[in-house]
N, C-alpha and C positions, 0 to 999 in steps of 0.2 A: 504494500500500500504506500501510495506516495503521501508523505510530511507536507500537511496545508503551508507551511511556512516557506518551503522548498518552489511551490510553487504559485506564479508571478500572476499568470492565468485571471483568476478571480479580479484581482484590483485594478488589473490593467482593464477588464471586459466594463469592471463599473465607471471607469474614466470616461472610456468610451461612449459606454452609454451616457455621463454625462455631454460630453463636447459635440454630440450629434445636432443635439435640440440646440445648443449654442451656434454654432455652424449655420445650420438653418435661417437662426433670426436673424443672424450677422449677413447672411447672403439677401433676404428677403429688406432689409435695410437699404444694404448696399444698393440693389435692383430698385426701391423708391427713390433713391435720391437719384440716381441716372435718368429714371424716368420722372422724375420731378410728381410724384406721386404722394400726397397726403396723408399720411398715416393717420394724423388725427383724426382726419372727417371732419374738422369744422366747419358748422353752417350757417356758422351768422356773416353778416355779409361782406365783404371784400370793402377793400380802404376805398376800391373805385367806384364800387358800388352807393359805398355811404356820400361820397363825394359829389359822382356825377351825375348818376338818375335821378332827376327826380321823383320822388316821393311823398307817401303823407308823410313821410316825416321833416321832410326837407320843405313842408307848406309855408308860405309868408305872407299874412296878408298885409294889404296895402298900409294899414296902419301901423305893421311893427317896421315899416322900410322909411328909408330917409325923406322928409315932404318934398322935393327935388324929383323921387323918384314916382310920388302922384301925381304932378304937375306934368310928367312927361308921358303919363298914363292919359291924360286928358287931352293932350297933344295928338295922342296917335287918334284916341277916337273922334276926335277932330278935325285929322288930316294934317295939324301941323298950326302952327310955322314950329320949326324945328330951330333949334340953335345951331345946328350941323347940317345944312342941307344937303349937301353934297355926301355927307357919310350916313345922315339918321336915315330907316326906312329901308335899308338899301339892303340887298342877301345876305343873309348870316350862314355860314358853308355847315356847320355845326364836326368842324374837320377832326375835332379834338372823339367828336362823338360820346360829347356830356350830356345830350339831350337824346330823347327817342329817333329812333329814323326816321325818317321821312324823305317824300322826294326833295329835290333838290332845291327848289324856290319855297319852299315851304316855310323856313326861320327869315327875317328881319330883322335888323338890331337898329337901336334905341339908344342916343345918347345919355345919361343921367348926370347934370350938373353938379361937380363939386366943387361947393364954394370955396373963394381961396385959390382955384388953381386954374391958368390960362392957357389950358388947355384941355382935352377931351376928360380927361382922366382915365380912371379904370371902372366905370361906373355904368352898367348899360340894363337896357330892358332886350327882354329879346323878345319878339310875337312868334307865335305858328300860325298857321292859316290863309286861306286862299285870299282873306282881305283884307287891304291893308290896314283898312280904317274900321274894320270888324272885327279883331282876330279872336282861333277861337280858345289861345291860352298863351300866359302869359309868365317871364320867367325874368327872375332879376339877379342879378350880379354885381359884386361890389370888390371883384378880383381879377377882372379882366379873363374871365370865360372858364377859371378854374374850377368855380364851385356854382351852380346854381339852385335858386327856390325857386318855387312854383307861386304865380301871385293866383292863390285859386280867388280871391273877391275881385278882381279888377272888372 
C-alpha cells in the first residue's frame, strides 16, 4: 500500500481543481474588456443620455428660464424682428445629435440675449416643426448646444 504522504497526487488534483474556476473568470474578464462588454449591467442611463435627450426630466418651463429667453419665445410666434436676423430662424443641423431625429429642416435656432455681452453669446432657443412661427416644441440652451431642456409650456 502506498504512504498518503509519499504521494503528491491528492493536493496537486485539489489545486487544480481550485485554479480551473479561477482561469475561467480570469478568461471571461479578459474577453469583456476586449469586447468592451459590461459586466455590471447597469441600467440607468448613460452620461449622454442624461445630457442630451431630452426628457421629462430635462423639462423647463418658460418660467424657470432667463426673461431674455421668453421674450425670444414671443419673437418666434410673432415672426420676429429678431436681434440676429441673419442667424435667428435659420436650420439648426442638430449634428451633435442632442435632440431627436428628425428630417433635416426640421430644428431652427433662436438667439437668447445675454445681457452684458456684445455678442450672440451661448444662449439659444431651438424650434422643431414644419412652422416657423408655429413650432410644434420647443428647446432651450444656455451652453451652446451641449445640454438641452424641453420648454414643454411655451
Amino acid at each position: 500500500m502506498s504512504d498518503p504522504q509519499s504521494d503528491p497526487q491528492p493536493n496537486q488534483n485539489r489545486r487544480t481543481n481550485k485554479a480551473i474556476p479561477t482561469l475561467v473568470a480570469g478568461a471571461i474578464i479578459v474577453a469583456a474588456g476586449i469586447f468592451g462588454i459590461d459586466l455590471a449591467q447597469n441600467d440607468a442611463p448613460s452620461q449622454q443620455e442624461q445630457q442630451g435627450q431630452p426628457n421629462a426630466e430635462t423639462a423647463c418651463p418658460v418660467a424657470d428660464l432667463p426673461a431674455e429667453a421668453a421674450d425670444t419665445i414671443e419673437d418666434i410666434y410673432h415672426g420676429g424682428p429678431f436681434e440676429y436676423p441673419d442667424n435667428d430662424g435659420k436650420h439648426f443641423g442638430n449634428y451633435e445629435g442632442r435632440l431627436p431625429d428628425q428630417h433635416s429642416h426640421y430644428y431652427r435656432e433662436y438667439t437668447v440675449e445675454t445681457p452684458g455681452l456684445d455678442h450672440r453669446g451661448a444662449r439659444r432657443i431651438v424650434t422643431g416643426g414644419d412652422s416657423a412661427d408655429n413650432p410644434e416644441v420647443f428647446y432651450y440652451t444656455d451652453d451652446h448646444y451641449e445640454t438641452f431642456c424641453e420648454v414643454n409650456d411655451a
